[in-house]
N, C-alpha and C positions, 0 to 999 in steps of 0.2 A: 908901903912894902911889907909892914909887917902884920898886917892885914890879910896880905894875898898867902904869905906863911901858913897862917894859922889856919884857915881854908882850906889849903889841900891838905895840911892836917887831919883835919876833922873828915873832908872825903875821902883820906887812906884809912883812916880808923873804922869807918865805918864801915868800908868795902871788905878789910877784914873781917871786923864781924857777921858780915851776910854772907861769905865764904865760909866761914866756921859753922853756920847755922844751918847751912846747907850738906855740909859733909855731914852733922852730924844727924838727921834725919834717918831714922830707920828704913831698910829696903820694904817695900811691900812685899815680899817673897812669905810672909806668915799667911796674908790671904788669901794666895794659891796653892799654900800646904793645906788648909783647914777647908778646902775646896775638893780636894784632891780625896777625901778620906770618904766622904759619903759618894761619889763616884765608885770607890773598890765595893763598896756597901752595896750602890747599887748592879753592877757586875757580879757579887754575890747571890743575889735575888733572883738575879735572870736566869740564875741556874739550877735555882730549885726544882723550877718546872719538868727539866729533865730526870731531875733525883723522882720527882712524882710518878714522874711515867714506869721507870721500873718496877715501882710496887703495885702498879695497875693490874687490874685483873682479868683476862681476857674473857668473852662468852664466847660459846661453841657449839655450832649446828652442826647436824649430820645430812648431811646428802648424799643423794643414791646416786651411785657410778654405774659403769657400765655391767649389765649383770649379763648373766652365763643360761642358756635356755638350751638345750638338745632334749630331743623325743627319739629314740630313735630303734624301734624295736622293743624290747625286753632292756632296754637302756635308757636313762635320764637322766639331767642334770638340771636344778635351779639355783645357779649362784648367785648371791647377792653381793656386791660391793660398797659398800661405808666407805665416805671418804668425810672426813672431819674439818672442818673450816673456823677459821676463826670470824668475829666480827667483821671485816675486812674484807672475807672473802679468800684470807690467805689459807691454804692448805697447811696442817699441821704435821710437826716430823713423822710422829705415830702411821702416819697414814701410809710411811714405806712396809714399816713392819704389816701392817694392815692386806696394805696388796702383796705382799709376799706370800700370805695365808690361802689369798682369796687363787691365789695361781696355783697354787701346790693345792688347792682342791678340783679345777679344772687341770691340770695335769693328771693328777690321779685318776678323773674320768677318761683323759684319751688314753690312758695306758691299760683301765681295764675294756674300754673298746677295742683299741689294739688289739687283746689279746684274746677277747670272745671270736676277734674273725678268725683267728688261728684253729682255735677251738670246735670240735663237732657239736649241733646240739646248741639251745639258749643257753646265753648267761644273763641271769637276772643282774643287775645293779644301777641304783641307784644313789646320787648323793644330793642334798641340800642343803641352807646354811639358813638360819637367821641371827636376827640381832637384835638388843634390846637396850635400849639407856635404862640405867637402873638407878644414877645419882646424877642431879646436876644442881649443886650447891653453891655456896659463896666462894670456896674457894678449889672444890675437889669436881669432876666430872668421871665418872664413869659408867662403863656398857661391857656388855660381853657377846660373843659373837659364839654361836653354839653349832657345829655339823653335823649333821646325822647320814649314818653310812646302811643303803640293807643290800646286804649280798649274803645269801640263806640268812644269817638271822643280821641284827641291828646292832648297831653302837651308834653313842656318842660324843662328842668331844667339845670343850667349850676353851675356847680363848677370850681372856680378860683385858680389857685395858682402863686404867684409871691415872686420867692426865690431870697436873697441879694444874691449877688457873695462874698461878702468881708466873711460875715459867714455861708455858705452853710442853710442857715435859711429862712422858711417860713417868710415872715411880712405880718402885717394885715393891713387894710388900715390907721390905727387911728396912725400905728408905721410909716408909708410910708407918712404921709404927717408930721407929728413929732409934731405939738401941736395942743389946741381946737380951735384957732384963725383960721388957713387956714382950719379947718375941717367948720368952721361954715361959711364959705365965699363959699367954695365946697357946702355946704349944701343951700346956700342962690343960687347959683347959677342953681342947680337945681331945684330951683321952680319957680328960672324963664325962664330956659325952658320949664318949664313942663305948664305955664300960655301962653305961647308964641304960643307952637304947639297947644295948645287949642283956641288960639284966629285965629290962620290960620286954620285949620281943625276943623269941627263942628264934624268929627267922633271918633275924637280925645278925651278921658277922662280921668283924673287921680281922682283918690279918693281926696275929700279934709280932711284938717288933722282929724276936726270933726269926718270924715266918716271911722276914721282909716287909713287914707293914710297918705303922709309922710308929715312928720313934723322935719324934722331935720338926720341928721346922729348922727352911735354911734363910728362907727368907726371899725363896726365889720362886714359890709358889704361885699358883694361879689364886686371885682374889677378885669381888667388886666391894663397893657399897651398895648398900642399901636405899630404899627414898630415906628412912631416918636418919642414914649416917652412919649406920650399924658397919662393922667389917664381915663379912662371907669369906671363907676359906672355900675352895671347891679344889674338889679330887675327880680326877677323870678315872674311868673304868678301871679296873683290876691292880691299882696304884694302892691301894689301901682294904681292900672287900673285894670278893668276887665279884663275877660277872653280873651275876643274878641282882648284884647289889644298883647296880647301874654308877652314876657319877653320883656322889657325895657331899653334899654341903655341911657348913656349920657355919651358925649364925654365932657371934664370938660378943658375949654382956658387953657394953659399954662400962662398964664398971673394970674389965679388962684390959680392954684395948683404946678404949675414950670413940669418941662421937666424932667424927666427922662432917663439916660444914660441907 
């Protein structure tokens, strides 16, 4: 009997202890934390791709829209239409402003049609438009779109546009050179070409500011680039010179205004 004692003794002793040994075993829940953290890692990663895409940089063709033709008498019109696309194929916002131009120059013609039937006697008038890309770089594109009007004598007029690559966006010239400091240095340096070609050519006139001529930029100017990169300021008819003078450029140092990609 006391054999059989000592026995279950020894088999509760031990059952304790394999109870004990088993509570006390760590949970594995470490090897699902230390799992867990290169997963957030990789969920980071996958997101870069999208951070990439933002600083991407679009290319931009120009394609010919529907253009504007009348003969019609002692009257004509040749409008061209630019529309701007991106690689894609996606038309670019500019392209509103773009066709708002291209309308209000065929409206202009049906209004002086209009008004030649009213009239005894021809009226000569004609309008047309072209266009030129003047910069398409790493990160800048621009063109200008120029009209010519002849009704008894001529004029001209040019509309600019130069869209960022990085946000498919028009800039203006005040956003393009980025503060009032190099705008007033750009500003200072076209008056002194504008005293420069007036001290070599006596045919040569710019309004002075008194007389309403320029006095300063706002930053709201007409501009392009150049193929270098160069900034162009351009003034339309009778805005800064007479008539005589026609539309006005200044080509603006790079040592000014900086280079454009």
């Amino acid at each position: 009997m006391k054999k059989n004692y000592r026995l279950i003794a020894c088999l509760s002793v031990s059952m304790l202890l394999f109870t004990g040994c088993a509570s006390g075993q760590k949970p594995q829940e470490t090897g699902a934390q230390t799992t867990a953290a290169p997963l957030d890692e990789e969920q980071n990663v996958s997101e870069r791709p999208s951070d990439k895409k933002e600083n991407e940089k679009i290319s931009i063709e120009v394609k010919e829209g529907q253009s504007y033709e009348k003969e019609e008498g002692t009257l004509s019109a040749e409008i061209r239409r630019p529309v701007l696309v991106d690689q894609n194929g996606t038309e670019l916002s500019i392209n509103k402003e773009i066709s708002e131009y291209v309308d209000s120059l065929i409206a202009e013609y049906e209004e002086n049609k209009a008004a030649s039937e009213k009239e005894e006697g021809d009226v000569h008038y004609a309008v047309s438009n072209t266009y030129e890309v003047t910069h398409d770089g790493e990160q800048y594109f621009s063109m200008y779109m120029a009209a010519a009007r002849i009704m008894g004598s001529g004029s001209e007029t040019y509309q600019t546009y130069t869209i960022d690559k990085k946000t498919g966006e028009a800039v203006s010239l005040g956003e393009l050179l980025g503060n009032e400091e190099t705008l007033r240095l750009v500003s200072e340096n076209i008056s002194a070409q504008m005293e420069e070609q007036m001290k070599e050519d006596a045919s040569v006139v710019y309004f002075q500011a008194s007389e309403g001529g320029f006095s300063g930029l706002t930053g709201d100017e007409s501009f392009y680039l150049n193929q270098d990169g160069s900034l162009v300021v351009v003034f339309d008819e009778y805005t800064v010179a007479p008539g005589s003078m026609g539309m006005v450029e200044f080509t603006i140092p790079t040592e000014t205004a900086g280079a454009f990609r």
